[in-house]
N, C-alpha and C positions, 0 to 999 in steps of 0.2 A: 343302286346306281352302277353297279359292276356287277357281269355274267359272271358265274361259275356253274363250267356243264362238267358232269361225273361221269365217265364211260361204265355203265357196269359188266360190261363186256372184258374191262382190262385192256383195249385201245380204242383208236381212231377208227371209222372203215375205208379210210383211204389210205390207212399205213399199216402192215404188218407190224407185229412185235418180237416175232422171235428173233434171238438172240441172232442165228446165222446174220438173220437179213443186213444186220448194222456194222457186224464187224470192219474192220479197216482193212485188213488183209484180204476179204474176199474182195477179187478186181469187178468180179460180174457186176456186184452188188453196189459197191463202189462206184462203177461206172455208171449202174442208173439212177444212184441219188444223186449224182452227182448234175444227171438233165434233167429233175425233175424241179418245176418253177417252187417250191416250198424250197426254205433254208432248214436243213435238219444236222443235227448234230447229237452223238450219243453220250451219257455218261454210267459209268460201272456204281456199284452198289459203294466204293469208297470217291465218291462223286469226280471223279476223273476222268478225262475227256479221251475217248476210243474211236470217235467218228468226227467230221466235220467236212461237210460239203463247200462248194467254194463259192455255193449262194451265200451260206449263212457266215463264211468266213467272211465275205465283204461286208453282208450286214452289221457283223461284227465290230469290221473293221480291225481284224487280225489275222495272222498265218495259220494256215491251217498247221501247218508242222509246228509251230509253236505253241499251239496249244494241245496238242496230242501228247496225254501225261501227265497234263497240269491238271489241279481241282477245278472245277468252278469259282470256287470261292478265292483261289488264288488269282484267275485270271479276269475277273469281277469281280473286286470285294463288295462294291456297293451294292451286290445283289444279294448277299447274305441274307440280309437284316430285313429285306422288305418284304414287299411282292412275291415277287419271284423265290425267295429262299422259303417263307411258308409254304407255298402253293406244292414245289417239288418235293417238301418234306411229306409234307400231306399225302402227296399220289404215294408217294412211295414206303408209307406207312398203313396207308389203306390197302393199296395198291387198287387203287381207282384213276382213272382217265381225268387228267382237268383240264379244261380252258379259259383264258382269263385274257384282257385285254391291261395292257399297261405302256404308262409310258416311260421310257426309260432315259432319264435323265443326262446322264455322261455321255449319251450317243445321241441327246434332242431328237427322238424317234419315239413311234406309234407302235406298237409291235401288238399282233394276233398270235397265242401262246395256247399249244397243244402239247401236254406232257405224257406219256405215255410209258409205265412201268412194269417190269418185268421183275425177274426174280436175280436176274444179272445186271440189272441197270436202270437208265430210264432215258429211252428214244424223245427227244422233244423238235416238233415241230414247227418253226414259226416264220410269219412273213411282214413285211412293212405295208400298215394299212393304208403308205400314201400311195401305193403301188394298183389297190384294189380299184377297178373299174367300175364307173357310174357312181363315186362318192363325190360330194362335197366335200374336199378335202378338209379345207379351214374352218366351216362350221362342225366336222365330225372333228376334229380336233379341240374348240374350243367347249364342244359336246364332253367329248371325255377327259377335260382338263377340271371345268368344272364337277363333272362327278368324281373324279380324282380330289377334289380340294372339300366337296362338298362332305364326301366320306372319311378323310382323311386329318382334316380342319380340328386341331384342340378345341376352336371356339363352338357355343351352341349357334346350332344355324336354324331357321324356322322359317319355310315357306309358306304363301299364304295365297290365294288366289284376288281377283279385284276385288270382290264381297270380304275380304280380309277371316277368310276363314280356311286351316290350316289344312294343308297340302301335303307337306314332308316334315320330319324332321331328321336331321341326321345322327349319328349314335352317340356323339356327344351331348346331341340335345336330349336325346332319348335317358342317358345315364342324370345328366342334370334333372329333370326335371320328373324322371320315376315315372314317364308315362312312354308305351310307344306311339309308330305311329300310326296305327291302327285304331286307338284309343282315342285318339284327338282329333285324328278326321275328319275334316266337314265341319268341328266347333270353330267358335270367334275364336281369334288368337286373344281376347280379354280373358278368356277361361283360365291363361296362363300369370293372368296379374296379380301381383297381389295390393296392389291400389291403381286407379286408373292413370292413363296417361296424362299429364298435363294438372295431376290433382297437387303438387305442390305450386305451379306458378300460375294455372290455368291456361298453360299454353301449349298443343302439340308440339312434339319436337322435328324440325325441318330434316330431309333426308341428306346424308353425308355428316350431319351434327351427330356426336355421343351425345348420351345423356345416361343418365342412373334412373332404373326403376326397379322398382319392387316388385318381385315377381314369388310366386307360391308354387310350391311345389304338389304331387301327387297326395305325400304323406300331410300335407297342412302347414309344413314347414314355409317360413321366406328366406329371399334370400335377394340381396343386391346385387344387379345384373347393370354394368355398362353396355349399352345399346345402341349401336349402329345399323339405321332401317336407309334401306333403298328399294327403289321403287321403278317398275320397270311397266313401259307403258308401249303399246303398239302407234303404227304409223296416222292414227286418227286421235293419238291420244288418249286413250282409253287405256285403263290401269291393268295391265294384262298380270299381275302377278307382286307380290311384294317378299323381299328378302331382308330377313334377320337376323345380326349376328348379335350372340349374347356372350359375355366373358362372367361371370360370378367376379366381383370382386367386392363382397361382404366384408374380407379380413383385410383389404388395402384399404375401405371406408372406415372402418371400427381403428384402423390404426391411424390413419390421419384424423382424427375426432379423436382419438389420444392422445395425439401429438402435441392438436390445436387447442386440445385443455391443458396438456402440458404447460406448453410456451404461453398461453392466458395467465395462469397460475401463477408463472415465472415472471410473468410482468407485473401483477399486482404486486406481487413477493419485494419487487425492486420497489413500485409506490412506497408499498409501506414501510420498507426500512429505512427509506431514503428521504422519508419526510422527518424534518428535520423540528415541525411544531410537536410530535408526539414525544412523553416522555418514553422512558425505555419500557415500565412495565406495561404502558399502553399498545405500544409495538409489539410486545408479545404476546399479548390477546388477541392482537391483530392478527398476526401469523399462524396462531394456535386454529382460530375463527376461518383462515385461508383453507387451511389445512383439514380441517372440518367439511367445508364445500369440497375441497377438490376430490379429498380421498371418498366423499360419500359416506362419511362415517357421523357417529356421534357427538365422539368424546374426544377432546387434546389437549394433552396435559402433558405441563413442562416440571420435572420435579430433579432434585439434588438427591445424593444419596452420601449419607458418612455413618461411620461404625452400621452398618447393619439397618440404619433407616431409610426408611422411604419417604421425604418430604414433597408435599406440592407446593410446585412455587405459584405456580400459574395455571388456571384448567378451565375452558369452554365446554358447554356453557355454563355462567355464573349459576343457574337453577338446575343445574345434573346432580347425579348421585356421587361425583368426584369435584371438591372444589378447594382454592387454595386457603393453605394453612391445616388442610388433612395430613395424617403420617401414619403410616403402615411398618409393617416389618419386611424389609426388602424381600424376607424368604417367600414371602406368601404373595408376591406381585412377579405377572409376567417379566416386568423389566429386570429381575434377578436373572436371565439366561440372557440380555441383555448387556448388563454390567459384567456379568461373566465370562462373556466371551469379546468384548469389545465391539461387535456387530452386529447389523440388525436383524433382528427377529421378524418371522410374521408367519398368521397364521391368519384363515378365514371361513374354520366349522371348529371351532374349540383348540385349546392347548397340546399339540403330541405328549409333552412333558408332564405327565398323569400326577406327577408328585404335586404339582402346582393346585392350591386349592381352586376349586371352581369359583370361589365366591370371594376371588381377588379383588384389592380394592375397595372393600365394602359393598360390593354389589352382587347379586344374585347370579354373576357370571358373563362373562364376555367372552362372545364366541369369534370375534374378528379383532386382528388385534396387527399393528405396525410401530414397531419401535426400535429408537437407534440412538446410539452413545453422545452425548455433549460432554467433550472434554477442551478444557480449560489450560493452555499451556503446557501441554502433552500431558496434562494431569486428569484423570477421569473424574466429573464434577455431579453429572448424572444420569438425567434421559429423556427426551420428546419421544410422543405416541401419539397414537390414533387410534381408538377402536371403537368398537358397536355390540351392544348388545347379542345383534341376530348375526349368524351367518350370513355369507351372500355368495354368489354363484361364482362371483369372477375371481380371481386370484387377484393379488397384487404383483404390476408390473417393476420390472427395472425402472421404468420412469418414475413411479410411486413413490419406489425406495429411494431414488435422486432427490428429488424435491426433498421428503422429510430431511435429508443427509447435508443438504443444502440449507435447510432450516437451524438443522443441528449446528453447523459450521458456524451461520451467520451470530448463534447461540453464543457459540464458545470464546468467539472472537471479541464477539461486545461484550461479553462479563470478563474477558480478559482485561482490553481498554479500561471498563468500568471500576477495574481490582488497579489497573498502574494510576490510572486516576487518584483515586484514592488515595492508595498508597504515596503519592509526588503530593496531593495536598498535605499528608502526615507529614512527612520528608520536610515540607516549607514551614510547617509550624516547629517541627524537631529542627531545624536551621536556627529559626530564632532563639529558642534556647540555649542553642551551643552558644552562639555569637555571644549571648549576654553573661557566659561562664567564661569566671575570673580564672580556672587553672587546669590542666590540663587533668586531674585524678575532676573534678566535676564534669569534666565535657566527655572521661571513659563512663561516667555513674549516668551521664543522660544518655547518650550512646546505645547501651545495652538496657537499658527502660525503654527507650521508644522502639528499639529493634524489638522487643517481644510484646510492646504491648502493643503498636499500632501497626508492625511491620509484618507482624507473626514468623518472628526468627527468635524461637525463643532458647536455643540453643547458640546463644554469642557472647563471644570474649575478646578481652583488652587486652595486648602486652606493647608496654614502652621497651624502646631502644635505652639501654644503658652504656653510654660509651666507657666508662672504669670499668665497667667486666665485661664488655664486647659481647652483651646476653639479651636477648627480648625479655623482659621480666614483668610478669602477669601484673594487672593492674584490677580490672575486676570482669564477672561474670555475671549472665544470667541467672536469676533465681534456680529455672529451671536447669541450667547446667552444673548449679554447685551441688543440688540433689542427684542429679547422674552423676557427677566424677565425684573424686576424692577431694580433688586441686588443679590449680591449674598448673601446667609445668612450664620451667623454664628452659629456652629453646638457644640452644648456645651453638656458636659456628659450624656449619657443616651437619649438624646431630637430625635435622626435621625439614621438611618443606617451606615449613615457613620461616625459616632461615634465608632459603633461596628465594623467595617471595618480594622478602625486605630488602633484598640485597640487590635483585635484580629491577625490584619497584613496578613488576608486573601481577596484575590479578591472575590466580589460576583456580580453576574448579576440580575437583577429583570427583568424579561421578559416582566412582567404585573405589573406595580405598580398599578392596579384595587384594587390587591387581598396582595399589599404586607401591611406590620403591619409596627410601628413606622413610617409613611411619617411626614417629618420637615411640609411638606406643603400639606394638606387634598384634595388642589384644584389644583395639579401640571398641568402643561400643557404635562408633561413628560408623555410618554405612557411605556416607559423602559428604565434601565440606566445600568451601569457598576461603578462600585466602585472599584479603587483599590490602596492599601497602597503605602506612596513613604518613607518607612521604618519609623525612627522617627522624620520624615521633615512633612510630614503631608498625604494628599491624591489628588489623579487626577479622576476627575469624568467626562464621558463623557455619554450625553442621548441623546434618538429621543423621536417624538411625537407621536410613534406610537410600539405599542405592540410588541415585540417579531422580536425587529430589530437587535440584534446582531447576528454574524451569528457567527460559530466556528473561522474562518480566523479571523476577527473582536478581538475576544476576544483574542487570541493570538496575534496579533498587537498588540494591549493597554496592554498587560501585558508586552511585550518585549519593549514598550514605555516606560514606567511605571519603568522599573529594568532600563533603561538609562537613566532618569533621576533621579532616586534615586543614581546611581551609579556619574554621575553629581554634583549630591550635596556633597554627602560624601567626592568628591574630592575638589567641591569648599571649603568645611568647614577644610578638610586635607590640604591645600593649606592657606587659611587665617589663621590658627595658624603657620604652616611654616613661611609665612611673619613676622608675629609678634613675633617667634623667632626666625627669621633669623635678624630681627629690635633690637631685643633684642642684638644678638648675635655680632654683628657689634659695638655695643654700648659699651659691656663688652671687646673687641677686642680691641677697639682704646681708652678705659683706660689702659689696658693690655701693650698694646704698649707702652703708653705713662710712664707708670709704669716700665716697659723693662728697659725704655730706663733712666729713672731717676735713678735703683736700681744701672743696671750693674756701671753707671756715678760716682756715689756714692759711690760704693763698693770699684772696680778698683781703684779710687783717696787713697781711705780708706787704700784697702791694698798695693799701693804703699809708701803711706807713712810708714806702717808697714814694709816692706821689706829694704826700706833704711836707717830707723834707724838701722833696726837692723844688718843689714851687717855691718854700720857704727860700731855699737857698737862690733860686732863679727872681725874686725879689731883690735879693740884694748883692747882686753881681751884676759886672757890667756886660751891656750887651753882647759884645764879644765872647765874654766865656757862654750866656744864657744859650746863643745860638748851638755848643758842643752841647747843652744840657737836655734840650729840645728831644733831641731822640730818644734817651732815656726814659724821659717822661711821658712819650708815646709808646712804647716799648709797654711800659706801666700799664698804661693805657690799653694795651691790642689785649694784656694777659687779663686783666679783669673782661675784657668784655669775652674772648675764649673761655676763661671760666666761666660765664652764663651761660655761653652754647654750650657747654658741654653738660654743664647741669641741667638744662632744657631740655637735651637732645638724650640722658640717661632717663629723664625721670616719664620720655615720651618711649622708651624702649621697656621701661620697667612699668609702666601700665599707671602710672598716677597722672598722667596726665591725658587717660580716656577722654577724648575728648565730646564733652557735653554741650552743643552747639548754644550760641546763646547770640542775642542782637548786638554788634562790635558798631560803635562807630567811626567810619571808614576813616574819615577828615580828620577828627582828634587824634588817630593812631598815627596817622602818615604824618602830620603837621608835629607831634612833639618827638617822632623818631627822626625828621629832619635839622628839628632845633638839637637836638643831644649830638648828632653827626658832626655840624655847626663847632659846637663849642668842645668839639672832642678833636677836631680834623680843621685846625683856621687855615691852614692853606687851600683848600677846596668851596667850589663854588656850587653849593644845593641849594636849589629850587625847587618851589612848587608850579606848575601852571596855574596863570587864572583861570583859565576852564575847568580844573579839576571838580567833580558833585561835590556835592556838600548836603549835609543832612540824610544821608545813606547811610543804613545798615547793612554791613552784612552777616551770615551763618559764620561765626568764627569761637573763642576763645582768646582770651587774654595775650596767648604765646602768637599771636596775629602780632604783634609790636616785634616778638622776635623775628619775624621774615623780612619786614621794613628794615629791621638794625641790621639783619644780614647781609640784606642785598646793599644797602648802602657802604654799610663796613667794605663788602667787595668792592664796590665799584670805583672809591679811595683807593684801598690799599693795593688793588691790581694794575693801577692807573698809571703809564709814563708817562702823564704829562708833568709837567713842575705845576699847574693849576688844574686837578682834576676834578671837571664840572658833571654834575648831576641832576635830570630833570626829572622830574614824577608829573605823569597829567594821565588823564583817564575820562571815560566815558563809561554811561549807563548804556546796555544791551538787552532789554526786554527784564527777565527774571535775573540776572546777574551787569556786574559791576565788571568794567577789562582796565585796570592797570598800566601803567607802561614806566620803569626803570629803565632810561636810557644814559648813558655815560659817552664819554671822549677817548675811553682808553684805545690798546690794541687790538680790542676784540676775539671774538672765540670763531678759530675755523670752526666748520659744519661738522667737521666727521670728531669735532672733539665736543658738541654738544649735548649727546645725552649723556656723554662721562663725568663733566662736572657735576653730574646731580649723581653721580656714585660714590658710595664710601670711601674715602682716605685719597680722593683726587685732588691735588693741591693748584693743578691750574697755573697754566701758561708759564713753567718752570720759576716761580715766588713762593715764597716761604710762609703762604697759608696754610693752616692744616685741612681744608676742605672740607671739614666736618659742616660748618655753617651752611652750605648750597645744599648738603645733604637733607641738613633740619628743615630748609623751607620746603623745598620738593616733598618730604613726608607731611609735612602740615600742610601744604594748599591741598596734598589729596586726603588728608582726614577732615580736612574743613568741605570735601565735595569738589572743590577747585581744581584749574588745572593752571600749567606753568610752561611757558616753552622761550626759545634765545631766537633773534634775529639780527641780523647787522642794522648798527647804524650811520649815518651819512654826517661826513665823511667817512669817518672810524668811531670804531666803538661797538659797542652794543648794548639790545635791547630787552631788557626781561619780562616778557607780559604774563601779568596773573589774570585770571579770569575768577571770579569769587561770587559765588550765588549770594543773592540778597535774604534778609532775614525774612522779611514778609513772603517770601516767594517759598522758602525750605520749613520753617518753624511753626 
């Protein structure tokens, strides 16, 4: 698509080369290049500028004196590297004549180029082709723009004629596709396919659309080619030619089809862990089975490793030569370089690691192999894999590795959860035992059992707080810790860490006791320990022999141990003062009783004998003295009936008068506590209503008589009236009975209403002891009843009891 003419002459025949002719200094010479229609300029053998005419300087578009001196390459860099920098290397390497058309970009110009070398330089000749006469300018321009791109062009180009058989191709398409074009000349451009056009959708593809076809090479090789076709057709419509641009993009195809298995992969991966009907070890067959498709392998298998073995936990498929509940000896399995270096391995034509037996696994040898660490709480637990019998060609990608490592995580994490699980239901059952341990030496002896048997801290010890010797002093230890130490020691102010522990009431961990300060003991066998307070009871300390063994899970166990058993104690210790005043209280109870029972004995005899003299003597005195004696005799009177509340009201506090509901009849109770009122109280006027039911039970006990005596007794002896009258009337309410004790006295303000029904309230400043209002208020509500005060009209007030019926409660 571009001339190149060779002079083998060594110039042009319309330009001299000898050195005189160009010089700058000669004026002669000077003055006729200077009229002649060519733009000419010289450079010396260190490419710098000795001539320049003031055609080629305008072409240029520079001074001539400004560039007399300068390289070429200073004065156009962009001409280095292209065109024009080959083309004058070449003459002047050869020393052969070249001409070449180019266009030169920074000056948007056409330029005709004659280089012409000597042994001092090299004269170059050039002029602007839009200058030359009898051109089409714009078509010889867009002539040589396109041979310009056509030759130039990264992409494969492939022209075709209307018959679509190939015409040109340019030296990209030439290198792509191993053939020239001399070679394909005149064939179908299908000669280049390597499946037809339209063979995956059945459709040609329209011009200006890409599309992807397959395309075969010289050597038999394919390769996927992005294809943009246009079609170039004359003024009758007629296919004058067709043009093809081809890009190879095989390795942009094969990586997006990586990608798209990738992110597939990634989303099943999320299905199946995230369904929440599979158990866990079905999810991991699930994943194993993922893992299996994606990587194009065999075998996946999830296995543990401790001391030196290689367990499977889990391995696809159930009928391979690897399945779970196999175990190896970790030396003789790939996953030993694995485990050993905490990263993933892989390989996919046999083991580099020759030491490794071939017949790893129990199998006759695994030539492809991808495997990566599962660890568990920064703790290494074991390892996921993948591998295959046979070799295979492709390597495993960074994506490959992600996924497995992605698998690994999702691994480590749910057998993490799986182990705190576990662990918090141990912890719940180990709760209940503490709580039901009577004394703090049983709740350090469950403590350190369930810590090594269900917690696996088999390295843990007890010490209480001793306030007489201001010491933690050991209480008890792990099995396993008494066979490692000697003893356990005692940790006294200031001497240990767990001094400061206790003292400050915060947990600390020592990862590395290498490095920690204060050690009780300089030559511990402990590598790291956990410290943590059991409030003012003392501390619980659990270690390993080795560095930096607690893991986060770990330390939340022992501190949620640690709050249950301090929570433990504080109930044992809240619990053993109880008893001792409950011991107490039982003691003070059954003197109480006995005291009860000697006062009322006592009293009663007492003021019967007061009451019968004095009757005796109020028979036979005259009215006038009887009326001083009157109050006496009531006097007699208030103390006997105080002493029954008060024995009512002790023996309803001291538990003998639980009350055992039983059918009371309402009428008989209220009717013979108002006759006793009567003949106890002749100045007062008690009534029943005639509406009052009758033939009603309700839920009561016997001590039901003592609420009637009370609230009557009250409604007497609180009374200013000189007649203070008393009504009792009541209605039935569905399942219960309402009451109503209304009186004439001065009645109870509001805000002093719920105080009467409190201990030791004596009410409206009279010399009751209030104890009685108290007794009822406890019995309408052990009978289920309730009791509340409203005014009555004029004055006075109203006591209503409400009391559930027998047939409705019993």
């Amino acid at each position: 698509m571009r001339s190149r003419v060779r002079n083998p002459a060594g110039g042009h025949s319309a330009m001299p080369t000898d050195d005189t002719f160009v010089r700058s200094d000669d004026t002669a010479v000077a003055t006729v290049l200077d009229r002649i229609d060519d733009a000419v300029y010289a450079l010396d053998t260190d490419w710098e500028f000795t001539f320049c005419n003031q055609h080629a300087a305008e072409l240029l578009a520079s001074d001539p004196e400004t560039l007399l001196g300068q390289t070429l390459w200073e004065a156009f860099p962009d001409a280095a590297g292209g065109l024009v920098g080959e083309e004058f290397r070449t003459a002047m390497e050869t020393g052969e004549a070249t001409r070449f058309d180019i266009y030169y970009e920074p000056l948007s110009r056409w330029f005709s180029v004659r280089a012409h070398p000597s042994d001092t330089g090299l004269t170059v000749v050039f002029r602007d082709l839009a200058d030359q006469d009898g051109h089409d300018l714009d078509l010889q321009r867009k002539q040589r723009l396109f041979e310009a791109v056509f030759e130039q062009t990264a992409d494969a180009l492939i022209v075709a004629d209307g018959d679509r058989r190939i015409t040109d191709l340019n030296p990209t398409a030439e290198s792509l596709f191993g053939y020239t074009t001399e070679e394909v000349a005149g064939q179908p451009v299908s000669t280049l396919y390597g499946e037809p056009i339209g063979a995956v959708d059945g459709t040609a593809p329209a011009d200006d659309q890409s599309y992807v076809l397959t395309y075969e090479r010289a050597d038999g090789t394919t390769f996927e080619g992005e294809t943009l076709s246009t079609t170039l057709t004359g003024p009758n419509g007629a296919v004058l030619a067709t043009l093809a641009s081809i890009r190879d993009v095989s390795s942009r195809m094969a990586y997006e089809r990586q990608i798209e298995a990738r992110n597939d992969a990634l989303r099943r991966f999320h299905a199946i862990t995230t369904d929440e009907e599979r158990s866990f070890a079905a999810t991991v067959e699930s994943v194993l089975e993922l893992g299996v498709d994606y990587l194009d392998v065999d075998i996946g298998v999830f296995a543990s490793v401790d001391a030196g073995t290689y367990a499977v936990e889990a391995a696809v498929p159930d009928n391979g030569p690897i399945t779970a509940g196999d175990s190896f000896d970790l030396e003789e399995t790939y996953c030993s370089s694995v485990v050993a270096s905490g990263e993933p391995v892989t390989f996919t034509s046999g083991p580099e690691d020759e030491t490794v037996d071939t017949a790893a696994y129990g199998t006759d040898g695994l030539q492809t192999y991808l495997g990566v660490p599962v660890v568990v709480d920064n703790t290494p637990y074991g390892t996921l894999c993948f591998t295959a019998q046979d070799s295979r060609s492709k390597a495993f990608t960074d994506g490959d590795t992600a996924f497995a490592q992605i698998a690994a995580q999702w691994l480590g994490s749910e057998l993490s959860s799986n182990a705190f699980a576990a662990k918090l239901t141990a912890l719940n059952k180990t709760a209940r035992q503490l709580m039901t341990a009577e004394s703090r030496d049983a709740i350090a002896e469950v403590t350190v059992d369930q810590a090594a048997s269900v917690l696996d801290l088999s390295l843990t010890g007890v010490w209480w707080y001793d306030n007489d010797r201001e010491a933690l002093l050991p209480a008890t230890q792990t099995t396993a810790a008494t066979e490692l130490l000697d003893g356990q020691p005692t940790f006294h102010q200031g001497e240990a860490v767990a001094w400061e522990v206790f003292i400050d009431g915060n947990s600390r961990v020592c990862d590395d006791l290498t490095d920690a300060e204060a050690l009780h003991n300089e030559e511990t066998v402990f590598g790291s320990e956990m410290l943590v307070p059991l409030g003012d009871h003392g501390i619980l300390v659990t270690g390993a022999t080795t560095a930096h063994a607690f893991s986060e899970t770990d330390r939340t166990v022992i501190e949620v141990l640690a709050a249950t058993v301090t929570a433990a104690l504080d109930q044992a210790e809240r619990e053993a003062v109880l008893r001792e005043t409950q011991a107490e209280l039982e003691a003070a109870n059954e003197e109480l009783a006995l005291l009860n029972q000697v006062v009322r004995h006592d009293i009663k005899n007492d003021v019967a004998v007061i009451l019968g003299h004095g009757n005796s003597l109020a028979d036979r005195l005259d009215e006038s003295v009887v009326d001083s004696l009157q109050p006496m005799l009531r006097a007699a009177t208030h103390i006997t009936d105080i002493t029954e509340t008060v024995g009512e009201f002790l023996d309803v506090l001291r538990g003998d008068a639980e009350p055992e509901l039983e059918p009371i009849d309402l009428t008989a109770v209220v009717t013979d506590e108002c006759r006793k009122a009567r003949d106890t109280y002749g100045n007062a006027d008690i009534r029943i209503d005639d509406g009052f039911p009758t033939g009603v039970e309700v839920a009561a006990t016997e001590l039901l008589s003592s609420v009637f005596r009370n609230l009557l007794t009250n409604a007497v002896t609180h009374n200013d009236k000189s007649t203070p009258e008393v009504t009792i009337n009541g209605e039935e309410h569905g399942d219960s009975v309402v009451v109503h004790v209304a009186d004439n006295g001065p009645g109870i303000p509001k805000d002093r209403r719920e105080e009467v029904f409190g201990r030791g309230e004596q009410g409206l400043e009279s010399p009751g002891s209030g104890i009685g209002l108290y007794l009822v208020d406890t019995l309408i509500t052990l009978f289920g009843g309730a009791i509340e005060i409203t005014d009555n009209e004029p004055t006075g007030s109203v006591f209503t009891l409400t009391l559930p019926k027998a047939d409705a409660t019993l």
